[in-house]
C-alpha positions as CSV (number, residue, x, y, z in Angstrom):
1,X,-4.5,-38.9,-27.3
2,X,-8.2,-39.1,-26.5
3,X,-10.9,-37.0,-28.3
4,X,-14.2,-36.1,-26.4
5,X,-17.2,-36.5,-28.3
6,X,-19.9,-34.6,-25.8
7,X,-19.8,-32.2,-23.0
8,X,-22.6,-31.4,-21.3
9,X,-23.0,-28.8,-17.9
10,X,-25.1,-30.8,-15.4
11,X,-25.6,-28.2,-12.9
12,X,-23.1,-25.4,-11.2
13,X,-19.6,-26.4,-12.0
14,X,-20.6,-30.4,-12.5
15,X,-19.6,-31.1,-15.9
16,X,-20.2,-35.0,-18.1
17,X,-17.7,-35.5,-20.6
18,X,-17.6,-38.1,-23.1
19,X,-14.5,-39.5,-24.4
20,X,-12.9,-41.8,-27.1
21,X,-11.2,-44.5,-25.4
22,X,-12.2,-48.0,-27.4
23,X,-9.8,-49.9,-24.2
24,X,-10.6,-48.7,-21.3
25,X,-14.1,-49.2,-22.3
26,X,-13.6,-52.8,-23.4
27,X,-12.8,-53.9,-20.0
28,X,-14.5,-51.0,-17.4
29,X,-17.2,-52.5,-14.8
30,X,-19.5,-50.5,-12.6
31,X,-16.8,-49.0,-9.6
32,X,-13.6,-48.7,-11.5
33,X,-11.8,-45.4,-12.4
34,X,-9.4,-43.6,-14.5
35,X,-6.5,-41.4,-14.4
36,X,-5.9,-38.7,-16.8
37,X,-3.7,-36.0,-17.7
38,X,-5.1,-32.9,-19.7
39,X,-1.7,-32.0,-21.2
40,X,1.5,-33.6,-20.8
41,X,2.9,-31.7,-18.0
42,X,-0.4,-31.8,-16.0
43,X,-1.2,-33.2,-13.1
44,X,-2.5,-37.0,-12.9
45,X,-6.0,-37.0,-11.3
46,X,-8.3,-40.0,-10.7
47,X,-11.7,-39.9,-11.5
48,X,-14.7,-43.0,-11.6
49,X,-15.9,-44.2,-14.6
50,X,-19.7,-42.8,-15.0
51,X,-20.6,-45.0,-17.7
52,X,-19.0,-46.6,-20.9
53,X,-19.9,-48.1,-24.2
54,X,-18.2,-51.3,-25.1
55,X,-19.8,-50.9,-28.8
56,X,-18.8,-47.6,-29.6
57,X,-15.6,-47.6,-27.3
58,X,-16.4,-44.4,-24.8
59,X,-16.1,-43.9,-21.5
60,X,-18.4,-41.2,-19.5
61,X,-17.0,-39.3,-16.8
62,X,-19.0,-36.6,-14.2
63,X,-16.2,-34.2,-12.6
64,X,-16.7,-31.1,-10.6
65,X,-14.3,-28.2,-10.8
66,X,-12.7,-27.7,-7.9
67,X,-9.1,-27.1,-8.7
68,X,-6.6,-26.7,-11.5
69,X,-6.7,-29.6,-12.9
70,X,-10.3,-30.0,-13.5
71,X,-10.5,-26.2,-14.8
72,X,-8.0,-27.4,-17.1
73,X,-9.9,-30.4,-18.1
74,X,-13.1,-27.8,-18.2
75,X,-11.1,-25.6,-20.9
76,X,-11.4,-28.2,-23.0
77,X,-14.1,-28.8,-25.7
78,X,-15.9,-31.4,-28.0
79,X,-13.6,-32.4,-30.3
80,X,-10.5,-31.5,-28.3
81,X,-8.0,-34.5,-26.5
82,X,-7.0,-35.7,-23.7
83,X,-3.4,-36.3,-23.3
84,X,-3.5,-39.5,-21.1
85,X,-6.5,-41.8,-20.2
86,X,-5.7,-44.7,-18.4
87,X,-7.9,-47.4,-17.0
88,X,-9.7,-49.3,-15.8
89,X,-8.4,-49.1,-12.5
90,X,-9.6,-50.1,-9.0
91,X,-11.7,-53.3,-8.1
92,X,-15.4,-53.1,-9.4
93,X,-18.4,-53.1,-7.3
94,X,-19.1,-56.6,-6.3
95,X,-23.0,-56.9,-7.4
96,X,-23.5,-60.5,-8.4
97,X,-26.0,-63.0,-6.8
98,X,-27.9,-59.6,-5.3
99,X,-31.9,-60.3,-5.7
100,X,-32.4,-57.2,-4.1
101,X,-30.3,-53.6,-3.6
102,X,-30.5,-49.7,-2.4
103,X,-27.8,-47.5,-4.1
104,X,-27.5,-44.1,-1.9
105,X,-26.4,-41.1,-3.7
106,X,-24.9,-38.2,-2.6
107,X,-24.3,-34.7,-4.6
108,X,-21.7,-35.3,-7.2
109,X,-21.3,-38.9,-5.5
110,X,-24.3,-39.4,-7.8
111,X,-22.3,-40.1,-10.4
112,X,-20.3,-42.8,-9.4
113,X,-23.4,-44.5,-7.9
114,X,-25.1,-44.4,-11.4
115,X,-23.0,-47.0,-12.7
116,X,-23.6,-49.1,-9.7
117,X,-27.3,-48.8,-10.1
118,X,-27.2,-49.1,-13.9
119,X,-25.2,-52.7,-13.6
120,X,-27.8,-54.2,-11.0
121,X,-30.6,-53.3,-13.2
122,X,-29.1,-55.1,-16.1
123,X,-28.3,-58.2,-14.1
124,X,-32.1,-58.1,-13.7
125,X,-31.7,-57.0,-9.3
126,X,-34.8,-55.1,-7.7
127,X,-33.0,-52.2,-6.9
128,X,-34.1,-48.9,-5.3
129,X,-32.2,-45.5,-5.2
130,X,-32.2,-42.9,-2.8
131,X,-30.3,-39.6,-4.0
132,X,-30.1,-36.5,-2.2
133,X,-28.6,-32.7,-3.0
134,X,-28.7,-29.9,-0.9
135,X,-31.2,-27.7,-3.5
136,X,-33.0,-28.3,-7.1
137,X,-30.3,-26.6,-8.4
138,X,-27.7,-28.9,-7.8
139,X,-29.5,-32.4,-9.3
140,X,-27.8,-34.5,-11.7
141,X,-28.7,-37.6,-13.5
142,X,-32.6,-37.7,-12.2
143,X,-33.6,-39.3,-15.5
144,X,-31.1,-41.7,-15.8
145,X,-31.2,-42.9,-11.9
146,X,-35.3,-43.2,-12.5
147,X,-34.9,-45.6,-16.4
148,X,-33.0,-48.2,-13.8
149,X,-34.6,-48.1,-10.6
150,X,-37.7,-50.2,-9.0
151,X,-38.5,-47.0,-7.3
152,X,-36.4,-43.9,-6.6
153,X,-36.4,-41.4,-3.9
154,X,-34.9,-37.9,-4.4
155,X,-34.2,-35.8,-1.2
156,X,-33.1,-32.0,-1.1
157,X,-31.9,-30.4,1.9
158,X,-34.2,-27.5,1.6
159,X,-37.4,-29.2,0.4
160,X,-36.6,-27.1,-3.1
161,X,-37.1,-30.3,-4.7
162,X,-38.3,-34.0,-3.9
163,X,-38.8,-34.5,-0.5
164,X,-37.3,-32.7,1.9
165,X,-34.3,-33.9,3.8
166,X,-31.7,-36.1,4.2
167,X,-30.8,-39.5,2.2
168,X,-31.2,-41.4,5.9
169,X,-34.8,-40.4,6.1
170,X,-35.1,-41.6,2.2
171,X,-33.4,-44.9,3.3
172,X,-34.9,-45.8,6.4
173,X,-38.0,-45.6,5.2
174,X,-37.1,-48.1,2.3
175,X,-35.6,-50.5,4.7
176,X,-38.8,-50.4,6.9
177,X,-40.8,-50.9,3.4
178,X,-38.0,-53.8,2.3
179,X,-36.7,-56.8,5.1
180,X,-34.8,-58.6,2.3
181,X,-32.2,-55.9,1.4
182,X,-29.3,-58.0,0.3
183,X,-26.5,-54.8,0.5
184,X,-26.6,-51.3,0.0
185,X,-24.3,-49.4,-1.3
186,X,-23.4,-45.9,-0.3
187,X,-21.4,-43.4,-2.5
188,X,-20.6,-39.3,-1.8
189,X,-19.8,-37.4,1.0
190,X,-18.1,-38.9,3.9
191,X,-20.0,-38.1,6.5
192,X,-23.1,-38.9,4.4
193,X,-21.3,-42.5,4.4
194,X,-21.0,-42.8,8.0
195,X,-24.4,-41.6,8.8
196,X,-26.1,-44.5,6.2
197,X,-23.2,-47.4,7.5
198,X,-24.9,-46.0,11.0
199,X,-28.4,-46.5,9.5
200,X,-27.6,-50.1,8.1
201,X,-26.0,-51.4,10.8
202,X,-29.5,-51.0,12.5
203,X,-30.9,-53.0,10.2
204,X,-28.1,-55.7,10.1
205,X,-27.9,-54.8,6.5
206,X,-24.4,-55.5,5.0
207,X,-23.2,-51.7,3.1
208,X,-20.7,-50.9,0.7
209,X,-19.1,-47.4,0.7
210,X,-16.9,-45.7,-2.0
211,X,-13.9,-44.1,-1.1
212,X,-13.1,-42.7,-4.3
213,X,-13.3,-39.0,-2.7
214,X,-9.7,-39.2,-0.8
215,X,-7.5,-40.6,-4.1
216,X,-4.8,-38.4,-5.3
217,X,-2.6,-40.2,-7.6
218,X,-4.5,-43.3,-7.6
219,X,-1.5,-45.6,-7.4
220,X,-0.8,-46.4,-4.3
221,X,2.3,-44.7,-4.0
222,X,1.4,-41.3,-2.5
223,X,-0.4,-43.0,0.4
224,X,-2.5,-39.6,0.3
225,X,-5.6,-42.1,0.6
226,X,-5.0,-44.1,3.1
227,X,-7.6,-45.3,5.7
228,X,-8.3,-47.7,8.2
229,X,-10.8,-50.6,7.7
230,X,-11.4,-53.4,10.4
231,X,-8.3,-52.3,12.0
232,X,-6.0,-52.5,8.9
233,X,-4.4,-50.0,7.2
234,X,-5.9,-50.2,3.4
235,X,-5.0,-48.0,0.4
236,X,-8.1,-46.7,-1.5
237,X,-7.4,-47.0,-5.0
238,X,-5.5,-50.1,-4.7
239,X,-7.6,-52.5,-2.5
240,X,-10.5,-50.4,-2.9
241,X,-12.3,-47.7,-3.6
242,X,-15.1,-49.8,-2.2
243,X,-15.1,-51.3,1.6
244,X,-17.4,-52.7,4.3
245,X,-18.8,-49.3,5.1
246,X,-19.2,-51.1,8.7
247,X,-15.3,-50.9,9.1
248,X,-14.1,-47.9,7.9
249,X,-13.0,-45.1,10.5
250,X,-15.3,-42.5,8.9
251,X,-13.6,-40.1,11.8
252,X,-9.7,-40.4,10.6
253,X,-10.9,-40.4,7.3
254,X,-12.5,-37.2,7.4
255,X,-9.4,-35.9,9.2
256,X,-6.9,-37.0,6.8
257,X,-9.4,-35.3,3.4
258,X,-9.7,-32.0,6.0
259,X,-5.8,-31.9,5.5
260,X,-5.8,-31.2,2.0
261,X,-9.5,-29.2,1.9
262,X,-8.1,-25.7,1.0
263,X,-5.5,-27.5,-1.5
264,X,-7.7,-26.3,-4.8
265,X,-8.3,-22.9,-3.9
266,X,-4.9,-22.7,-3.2
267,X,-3.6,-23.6,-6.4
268,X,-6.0,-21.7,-8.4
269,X,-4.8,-18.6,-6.4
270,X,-0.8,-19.4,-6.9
271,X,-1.8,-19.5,-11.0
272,X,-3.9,-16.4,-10.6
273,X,-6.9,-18.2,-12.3
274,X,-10.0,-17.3,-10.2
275,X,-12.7,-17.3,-12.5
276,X,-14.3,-20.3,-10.9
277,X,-13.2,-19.7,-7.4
278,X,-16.7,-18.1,-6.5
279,X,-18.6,-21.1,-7.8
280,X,-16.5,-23.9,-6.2
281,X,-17.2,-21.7,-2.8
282,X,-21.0,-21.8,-3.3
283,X,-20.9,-25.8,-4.0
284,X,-19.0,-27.0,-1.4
């Protein structure tokens, strides 16, 4: 059993949660995940490791409720337990010998690029961030993304906050500001991923994309995220969830998630639990 400490509400239905979990945290890097289950008859569900504590043995994680299982894990409160927290799992981001970096953030994807940003800055890399959200109201983690970063960029769709537009805009003009870009990485929605890969490849920059967003079980065994990179077929949480964001089909990727996009709703509505049924429609 694993207690949580904090929980905090970021921003509509985006919810950090700090948990007691001394082994996990012994061993996390920047890019791995876990897999809980909130009671022991729930369902297993994967989800990245925001942050961790070696010293005090706590890992962070940033979840947005969109389904059952994280309304379950929302019921919860400080001082309640998890029933299962298993980790790390996944390969971490591969950061080492990078003088220089852009970490590109998008929405909730945010919080899996904080780590990422968080690790180069303490391996003494310039690195720059670029994070966008679609209004003010939806920002996460502005504070923390700033303490690390040479220089940050915040975008919002409607100009409600930052500057207005996409994360492309925010990168390009970094990479027009920057020649010596060693990698960028690129975590949140897909098509946010293809669109920066599309940028980079401009530029002859190599990118790193996260495909955390398609993992189910996070095992390997469901094949539920299974995509195609280079040519070969590769299994998210097993060889990844990071890949050459310059070999990924984006397209059958975005397919294969559409497959399962009404799956939450659907669930909620079969327990007859709609409380937060409005609020996932307005964020998604």
């Amino acid at each position: 059993m694993y207690r949580i400490v904090l929980k905090e509400t970021l921003a509509t239905a985006v919810v950090k949660m700090t948990v007691e979990a001394p082994y996990v945290a012994r061993k996390a890097k920047a890019g791995q995940f876990i897999i809980l289950r909130v009671h022991e008859n729930s369902e297993r569900i994967p989800l990245t490791i925001a942050d961790y504590n070696r010293e005090d043995g706590l890992i962070t994680i940033i979840y947005q409720v969109v389904g059952k299982a994280t309304m379950d894990l929302n019921n919860l409160e400080e001082g309640d337990f998890i029933h299962d927290f298993v980790g790390p799992l996944g390969k971490p981001s591969e950061i080492e010998h990078l003088k220089k970096a852009i970490v590109v953030g998008g929405g909730v994807g945010c919080a899996i690029a904080y780590p990422v940003v968080k690790a180069l800055a303490e391996q003494n890399t310039e690195v720059f961030s670029v994070v966008g959200f679609r209004n003010k109201d939806l920002v996460i983690l502005e504070e923390e993304f700033a303490s690390h970063s040479d220089k940050m960029v915040l975008m919002s769709d409607d100009g409600s906050y930052g500057t207005k537009g996409f994360v492309t805009t925010g990168l390009e003009t970094l990479l027009e500001e920057h020649k010596d870009i060693d990698c960028v990485f690129a975590i949140g929605p897909i098509i946010m991923m293809k669109n920066v890969s599309a940028v980079t490849k401009k530029y002859g920059v190599k990118t790193v994309v996260s495909m955390n967003s398609i993992m189910i079980d996070g095992t390997g065994m469901c094949g539920g995220c299974r995509l195609t990179v280079g040519g070969e077929t590769k299994f998210a949480c097993v060889d990844g969830p990071e890949f050459d964001g310059h070999l990924v089909d984006f397209d059958e990727a975005q397919s294969r998630n559409n497959i399962f996009k009404n799956q939450p709703v659907h669930n909620l509505e079969e327990d007859k639990d709609c409380r937060l049924l409005k609020e996932i429609e307005n964020v998604k």
